[in-house]
Every structure is written in structure tokens, then in C-alpha cells.
N, CA and C atoms as an extended XYZ file, in Angstrom:
255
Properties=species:S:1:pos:R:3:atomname:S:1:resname:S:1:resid:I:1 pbc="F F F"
N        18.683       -5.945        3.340 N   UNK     1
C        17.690       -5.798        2.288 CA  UNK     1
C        16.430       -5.165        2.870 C   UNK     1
N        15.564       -4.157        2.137 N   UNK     2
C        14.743       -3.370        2.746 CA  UNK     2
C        13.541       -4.617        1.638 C   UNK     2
N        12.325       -4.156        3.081 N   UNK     3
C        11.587       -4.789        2.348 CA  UNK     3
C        10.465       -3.958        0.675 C   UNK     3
N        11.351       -2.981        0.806 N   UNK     4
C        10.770       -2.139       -0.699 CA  UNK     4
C        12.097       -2.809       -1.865 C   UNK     4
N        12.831       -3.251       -1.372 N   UNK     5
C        13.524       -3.719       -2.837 CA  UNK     5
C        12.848       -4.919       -3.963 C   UNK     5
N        12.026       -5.432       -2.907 N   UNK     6
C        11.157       -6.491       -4.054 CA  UNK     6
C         9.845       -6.440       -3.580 C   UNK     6
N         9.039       -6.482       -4.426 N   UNK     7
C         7.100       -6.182       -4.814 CA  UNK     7
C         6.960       -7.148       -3.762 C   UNK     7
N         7.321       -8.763       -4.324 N   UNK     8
C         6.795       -9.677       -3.068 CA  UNK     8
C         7.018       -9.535       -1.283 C   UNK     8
N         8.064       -8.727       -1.370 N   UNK     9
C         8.312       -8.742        0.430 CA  UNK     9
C         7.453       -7.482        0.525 C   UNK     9
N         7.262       -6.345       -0.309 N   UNK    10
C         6.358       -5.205        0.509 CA  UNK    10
C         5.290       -5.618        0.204 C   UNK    10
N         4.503       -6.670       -0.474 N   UNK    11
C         2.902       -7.381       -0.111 CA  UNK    11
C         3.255       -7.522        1.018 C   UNK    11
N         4.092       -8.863        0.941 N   UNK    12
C         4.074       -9.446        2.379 CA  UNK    12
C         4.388       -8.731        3.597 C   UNK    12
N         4.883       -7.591        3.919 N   UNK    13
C         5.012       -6.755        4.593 CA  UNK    13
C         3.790       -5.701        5.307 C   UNK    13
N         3.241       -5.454        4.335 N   UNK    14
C         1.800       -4.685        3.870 CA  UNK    14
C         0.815       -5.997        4.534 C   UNK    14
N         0.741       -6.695        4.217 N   UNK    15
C         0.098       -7.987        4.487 CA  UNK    15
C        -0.211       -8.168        6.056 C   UNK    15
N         1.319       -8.344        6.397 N   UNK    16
C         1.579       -8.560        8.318 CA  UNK    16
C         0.893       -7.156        8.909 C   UNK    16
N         1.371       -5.575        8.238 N   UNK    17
C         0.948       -4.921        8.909 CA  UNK    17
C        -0.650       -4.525        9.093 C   UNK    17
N        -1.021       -5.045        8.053 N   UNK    18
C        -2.477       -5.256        7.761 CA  UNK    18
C        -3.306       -6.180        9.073 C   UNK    18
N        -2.581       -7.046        9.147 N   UNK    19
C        -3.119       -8.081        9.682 CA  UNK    19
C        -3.100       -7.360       11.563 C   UNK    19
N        -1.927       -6.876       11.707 N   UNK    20
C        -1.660       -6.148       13.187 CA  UNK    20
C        -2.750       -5.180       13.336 C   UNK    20
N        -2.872       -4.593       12.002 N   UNK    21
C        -3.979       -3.706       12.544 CA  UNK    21
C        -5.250       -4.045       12.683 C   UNK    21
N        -5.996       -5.346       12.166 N   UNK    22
C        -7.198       -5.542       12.255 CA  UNK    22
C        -7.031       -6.561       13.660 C   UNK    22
N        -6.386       -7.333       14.056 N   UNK    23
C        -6.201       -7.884       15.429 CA  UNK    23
C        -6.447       -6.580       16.402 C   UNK    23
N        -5.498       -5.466       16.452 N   UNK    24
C        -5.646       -4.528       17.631 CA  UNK    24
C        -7.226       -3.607       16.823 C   UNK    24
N        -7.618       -4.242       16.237 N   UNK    25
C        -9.226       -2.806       16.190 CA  UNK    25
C        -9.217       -1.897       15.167 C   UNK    25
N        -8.526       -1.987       14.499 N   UNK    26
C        -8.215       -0.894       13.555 CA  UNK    26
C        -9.432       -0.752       12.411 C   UNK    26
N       -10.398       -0.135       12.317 N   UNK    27
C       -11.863       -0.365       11.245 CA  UNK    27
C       -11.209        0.077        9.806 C   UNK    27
N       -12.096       -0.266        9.001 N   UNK    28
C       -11.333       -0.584        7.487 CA  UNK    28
C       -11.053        1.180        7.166 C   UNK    28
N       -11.642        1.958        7.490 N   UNK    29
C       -12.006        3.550        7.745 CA  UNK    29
C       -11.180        3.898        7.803 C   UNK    29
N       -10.142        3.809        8.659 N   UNK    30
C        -9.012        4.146        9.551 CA  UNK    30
C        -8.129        3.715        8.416 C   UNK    30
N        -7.875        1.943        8.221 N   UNK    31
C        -6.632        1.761        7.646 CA  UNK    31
C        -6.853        2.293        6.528 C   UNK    31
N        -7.817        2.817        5.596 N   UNK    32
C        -7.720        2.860        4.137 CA  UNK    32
C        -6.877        4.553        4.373 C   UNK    32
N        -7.451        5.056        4.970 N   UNK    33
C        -6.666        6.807        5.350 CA  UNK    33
C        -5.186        6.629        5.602 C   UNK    33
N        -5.028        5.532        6.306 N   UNK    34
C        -3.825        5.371        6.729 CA  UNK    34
C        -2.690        4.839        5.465 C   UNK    34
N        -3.656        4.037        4.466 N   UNK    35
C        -3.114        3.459        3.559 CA  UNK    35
C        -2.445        4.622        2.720 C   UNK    35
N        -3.467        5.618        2.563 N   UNK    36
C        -3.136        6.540        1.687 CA  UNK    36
C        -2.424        7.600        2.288 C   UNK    36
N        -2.252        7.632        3.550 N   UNK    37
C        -1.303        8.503        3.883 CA  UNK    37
C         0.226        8.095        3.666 C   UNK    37
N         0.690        6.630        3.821 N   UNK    38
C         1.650        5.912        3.206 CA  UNK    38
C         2.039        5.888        1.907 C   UNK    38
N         0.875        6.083        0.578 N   UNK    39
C         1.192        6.463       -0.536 CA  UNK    39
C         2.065        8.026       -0.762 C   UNK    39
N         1.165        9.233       -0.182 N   UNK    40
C         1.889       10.060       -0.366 CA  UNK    40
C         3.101       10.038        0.259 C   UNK    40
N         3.869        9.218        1.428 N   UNK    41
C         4.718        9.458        1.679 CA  UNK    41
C         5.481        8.901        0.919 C   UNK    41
N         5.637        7.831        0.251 N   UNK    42
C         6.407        6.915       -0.638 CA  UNK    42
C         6.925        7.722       -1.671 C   UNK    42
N         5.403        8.130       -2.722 N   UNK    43
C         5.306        8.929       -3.760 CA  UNK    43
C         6.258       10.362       -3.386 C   UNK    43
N         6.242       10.720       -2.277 N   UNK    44
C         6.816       12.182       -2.301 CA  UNK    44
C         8.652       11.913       -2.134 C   UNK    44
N         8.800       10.478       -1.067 N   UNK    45
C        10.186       10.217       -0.508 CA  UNK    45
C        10.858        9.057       -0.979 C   UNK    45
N        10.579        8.192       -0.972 N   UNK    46
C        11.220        7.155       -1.742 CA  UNK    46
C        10.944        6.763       -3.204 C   UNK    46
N        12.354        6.645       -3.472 N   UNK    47
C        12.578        5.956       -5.182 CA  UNK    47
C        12.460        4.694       -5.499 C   UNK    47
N        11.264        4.433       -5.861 N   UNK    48
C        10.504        3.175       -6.541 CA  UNK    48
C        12.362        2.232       -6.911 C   UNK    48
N        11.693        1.107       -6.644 N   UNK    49
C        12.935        0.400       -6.177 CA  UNK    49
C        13.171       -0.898       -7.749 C   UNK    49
N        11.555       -0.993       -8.346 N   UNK    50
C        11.432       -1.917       -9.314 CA  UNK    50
C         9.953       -1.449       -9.888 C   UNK    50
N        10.027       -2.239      -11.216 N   UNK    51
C         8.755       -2.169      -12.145 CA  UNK    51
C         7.770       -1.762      -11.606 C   UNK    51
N         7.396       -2.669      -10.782 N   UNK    52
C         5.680       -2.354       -9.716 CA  UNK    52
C         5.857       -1.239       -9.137 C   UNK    52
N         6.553       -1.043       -8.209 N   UNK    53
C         6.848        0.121       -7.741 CA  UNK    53
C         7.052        1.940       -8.656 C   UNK    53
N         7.280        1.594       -9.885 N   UNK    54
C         7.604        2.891      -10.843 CA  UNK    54
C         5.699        3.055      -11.237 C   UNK    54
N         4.930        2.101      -11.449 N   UNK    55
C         4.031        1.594      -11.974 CA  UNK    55
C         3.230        2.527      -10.442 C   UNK    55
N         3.055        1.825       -9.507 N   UNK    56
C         2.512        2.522       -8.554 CA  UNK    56
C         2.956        4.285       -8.272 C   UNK    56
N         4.095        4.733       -8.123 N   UNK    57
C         4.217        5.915       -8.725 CA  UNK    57
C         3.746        6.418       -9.193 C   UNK    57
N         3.356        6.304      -10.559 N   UNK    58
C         3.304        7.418      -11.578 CA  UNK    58
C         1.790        7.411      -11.489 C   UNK    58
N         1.180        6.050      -11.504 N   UNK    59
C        -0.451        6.031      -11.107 CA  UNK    59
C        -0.658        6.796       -9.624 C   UNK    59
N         0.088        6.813       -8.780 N   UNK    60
C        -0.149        7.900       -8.002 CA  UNK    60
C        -0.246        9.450       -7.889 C   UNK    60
N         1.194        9.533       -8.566 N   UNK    61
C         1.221       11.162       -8.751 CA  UNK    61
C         0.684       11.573      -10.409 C   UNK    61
N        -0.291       11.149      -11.188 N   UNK    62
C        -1.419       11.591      -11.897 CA  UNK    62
C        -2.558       10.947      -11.125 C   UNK    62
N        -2.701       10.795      -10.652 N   UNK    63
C        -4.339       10.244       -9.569 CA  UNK    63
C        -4.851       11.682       -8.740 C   UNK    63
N        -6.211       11.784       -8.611 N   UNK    64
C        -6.086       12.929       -7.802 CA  UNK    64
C        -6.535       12.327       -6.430 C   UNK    64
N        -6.934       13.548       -5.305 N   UNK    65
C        -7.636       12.457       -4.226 CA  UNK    65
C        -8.070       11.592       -3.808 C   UNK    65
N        -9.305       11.356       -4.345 N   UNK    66
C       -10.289       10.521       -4.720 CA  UNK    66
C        -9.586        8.939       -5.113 C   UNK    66
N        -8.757        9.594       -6.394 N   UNK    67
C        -7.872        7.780       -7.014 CA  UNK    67
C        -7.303        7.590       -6.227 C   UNK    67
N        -6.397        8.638       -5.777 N   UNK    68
C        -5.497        8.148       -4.404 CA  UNK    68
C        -5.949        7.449       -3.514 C   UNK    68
N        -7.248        7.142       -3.156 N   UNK    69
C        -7.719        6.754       -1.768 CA  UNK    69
C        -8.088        5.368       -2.613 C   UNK    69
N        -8.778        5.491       -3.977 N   UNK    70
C        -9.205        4.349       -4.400 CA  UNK    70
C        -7.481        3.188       -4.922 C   UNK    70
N        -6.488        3.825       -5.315 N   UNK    71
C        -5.487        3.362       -5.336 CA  UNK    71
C        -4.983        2.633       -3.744 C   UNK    71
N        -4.986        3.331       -3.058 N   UNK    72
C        -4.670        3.083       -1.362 CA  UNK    72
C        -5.635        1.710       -1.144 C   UNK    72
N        -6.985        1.742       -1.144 N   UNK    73
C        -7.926        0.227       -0.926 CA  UNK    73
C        -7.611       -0.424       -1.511 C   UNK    73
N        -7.040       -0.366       -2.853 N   UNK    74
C        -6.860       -1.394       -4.259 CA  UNK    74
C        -5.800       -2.326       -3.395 C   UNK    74
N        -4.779       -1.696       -2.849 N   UNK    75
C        -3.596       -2.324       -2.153 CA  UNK    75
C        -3.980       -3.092       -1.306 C   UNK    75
N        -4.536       -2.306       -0.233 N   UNK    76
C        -5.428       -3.331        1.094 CA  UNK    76
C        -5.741       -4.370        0.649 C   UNK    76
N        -6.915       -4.386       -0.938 N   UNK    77
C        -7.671       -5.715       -1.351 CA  UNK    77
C        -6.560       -6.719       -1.721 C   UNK    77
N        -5.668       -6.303       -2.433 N   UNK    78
C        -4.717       -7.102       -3.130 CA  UNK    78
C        -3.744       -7.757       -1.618 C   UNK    78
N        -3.410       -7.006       -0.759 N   UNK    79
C        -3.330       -7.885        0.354 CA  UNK    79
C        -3.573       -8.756        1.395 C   UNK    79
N        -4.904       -8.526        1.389 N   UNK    80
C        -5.692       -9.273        1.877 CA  UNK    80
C        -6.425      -10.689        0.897 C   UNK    80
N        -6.143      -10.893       -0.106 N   UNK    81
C        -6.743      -11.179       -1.025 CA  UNK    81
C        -5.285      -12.299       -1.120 C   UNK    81
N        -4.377      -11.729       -1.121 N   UNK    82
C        -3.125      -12.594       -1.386 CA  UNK    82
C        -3.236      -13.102        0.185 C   UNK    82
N        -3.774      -13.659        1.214 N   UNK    83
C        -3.564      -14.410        2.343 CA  UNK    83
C        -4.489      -15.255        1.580 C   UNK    83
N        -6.033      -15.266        1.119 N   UNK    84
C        -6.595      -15.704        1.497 CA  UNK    84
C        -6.721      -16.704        0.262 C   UNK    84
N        -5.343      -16.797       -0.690 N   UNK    85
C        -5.057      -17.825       -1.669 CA  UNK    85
C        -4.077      -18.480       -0.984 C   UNK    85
């Protein structure tokens, strides 16, 4: 099972790698670029696997730059945000 087949394991996934990167130094600067460089790759290569995922899609590829990056932090918050419940 990949962890893109269900919303809850790629938080939680997103979550851990989140967490690796602020342990080794990683400034919020860095991961949010990084975040969004992961969107376009998703958006361009992999097929949304469920609801959330079709949902993140399509809000991606009508988003322009700008949303994209603000879409990309939205994720970060929502992962970070889900530890700290």
C-alpha cells in the first residue's frame, strides 16, 4: 500500500517528513518551495488516488503561482496543525 492511497497516511507521511526537516534545519522558506515543488510533481505525475486528492488536483492545476505556493503552506499548516491536536 502506497502511502497516497489514503488522505490519512499522506498527512501522516507529510507530517514525519515535515518533522525531519525542521529537526535537520530546514527554515519554513525552504520547505514551503519545497512543498510546492512536490505539488507540481504530483499534479503533473500521479493520479489522485481518492476524493481529497482529485480535490487537491484540480485546485492545483487552476491555481496560478502565487495559489500554488499558498496551496503548498495550506498543507504544511494542516500538518503541522494535525500533530499539535
Amino acid at each position: 500500500m502506497s502511502v497516497l492511497d489514503n488522505f490519512e497516511s499522506w498527512k501522516d507521511f507529510l507530517g514525519n517528513r515535515l518533522q525531519q526537516a525542521e529537526e535537520n534545519g530546514m527554515n519554513e522558506g525552504v520547505m514551503s518551495t519545497v512543498a510546492a515543488e512536490i505539488g507540481d510533481y504530483l499534479a503533473a505525475n500521479v493520479e489522485p488516488k481518492n476524493g481529497e486528492q482529485r480535490l487537491l488536483a484540480d485546485l492545483w492545476h487552476s491555481a496560478d503561482e502565487n495559489e500554488k505556493q499558498v496551496l503548498a503552506n495550506t498543507m504544511i499548516n494542516l500538518v503541522k496543525n494535525r500533530k499539535a491536536h
